[in-house]
C-alpha positions, 0 to 999 in steps of 0.5 A: 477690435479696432484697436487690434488693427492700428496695432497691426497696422503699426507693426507692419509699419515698423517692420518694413522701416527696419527691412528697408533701412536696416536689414537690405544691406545684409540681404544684397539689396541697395546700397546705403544712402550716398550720405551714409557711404562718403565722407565729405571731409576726407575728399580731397580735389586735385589738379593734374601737376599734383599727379606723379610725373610718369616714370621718363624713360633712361638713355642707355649710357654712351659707350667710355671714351677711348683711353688717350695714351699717355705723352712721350716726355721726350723722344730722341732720333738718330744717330746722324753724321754731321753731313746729314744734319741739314737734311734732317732739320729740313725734314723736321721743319714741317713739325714747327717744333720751336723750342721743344727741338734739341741737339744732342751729340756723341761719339759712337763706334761705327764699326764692330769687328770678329776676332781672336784676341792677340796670339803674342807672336807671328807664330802664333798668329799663323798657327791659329789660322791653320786651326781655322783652314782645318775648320773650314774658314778662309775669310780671316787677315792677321793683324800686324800693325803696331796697336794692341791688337797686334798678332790678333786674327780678324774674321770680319769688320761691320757696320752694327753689332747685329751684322758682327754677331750674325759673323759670330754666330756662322764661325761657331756652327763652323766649330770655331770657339775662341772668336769674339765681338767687340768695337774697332777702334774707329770712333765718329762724332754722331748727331741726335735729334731730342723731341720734347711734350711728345703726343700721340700724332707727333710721336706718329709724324716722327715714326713715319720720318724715321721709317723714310731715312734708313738706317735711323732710329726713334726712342726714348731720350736717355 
């Protein structure tokens, strides 16, 4: 009987050590023991400069600059008399140009003229001109002087080909067919003044000079 009750003792015994150690974490009880739930050897310490660095916030990229025109190789202003040519080396002096400052000459025609070309005779002159009377015009002059214009019809003389063509123009509202532009034989020595390494504020400072003095004009060299 005794016996019986050591076995029974014992079985308890052995019943409990397997509820307690085994079957709890299948039940919901504890959690095993820390030693059997971390593994030393795969802890690792480390210190805060082996953090990842947090993300730095970007900038937004700065706007791209203007875009820089590109320099004037070379710009020439004209075209002057030579009476003029002090007055516009005076007002060039400012710009301290040196050696980028040349002087170019040629010899342009000052003046443009309207007319009907040479009629071969006085007669023929006279009988053109009463087809312009009959048409309206009365601001003409027959050419009698001994060139090769002679016995030609003249409807007006200008300073530009602008100022012609305007002519030309108002003749062929008037019905007028057989007038045309051309040069006059009045050829004068003119002045042009080169720029060259042409930037952006020296191209401005010369606009500026040639809208002061009428009449000039500033483009590129030829």
């Amino acid at each position: 009987m005794r016996t019986l009750f050591f076995l029974l003792v014992l079985a308890n015994l052995a019943f409990f050590a397997w509820w307690r150690f085994a079957a709890a974490p299948d039940a919901g009880g504890d959690p095993l023991p820390i030693g059997r739930q971390i593994e030393p050897e795969k802890l690792k310490i480390i210190s805060p400069a082996d953090l990842p660095a947090a993300p730095v916030a970007q900038k937004p990229a700065p706007p791209p600059p203007a875009p820089v025109p590109p320099p004037v190789a070379c710009l020439e202003w004209g075209s002057f008399t030579l009476a003029d040519a002090g007055r516009v080396e005076k007002a060039l002096e400012p710009l301290a140009l040196g050696s980028r400052l040349t002087q170019r000459r040629s010899e342009e025609t000052t003046s443009w003229w309207v007319f009907i070309r040479p009629q071969g005779s006085r007669q023929g002159a006279l009988k053109k001109t009463a087809e312009l009377r009959a048409l309206g015009v009365r601001d003409y002059f027959i050419v009698q002087d001994d060139s090769d214009h002679r016995w030609a019809v003249s409807l007006g003389v200008f300073r530009s080909v602008e100022a012609a063509q305007v002519r030309l123009a108002a003749l062929r509202g008037q019905g007028v067919r057989t007038a045309e532009v051309g040069p006059r034989d009045t050829v004068a020595a003119k002045l042009w003044y080169q720029v060259t390494r042409v930037d952006a504020p020296l191209q401005a400072r010369l606009k500026d000079l040639a809208r002061q003095l009428e009449g000039s004009e500033l483009k590129e060299c030829p």
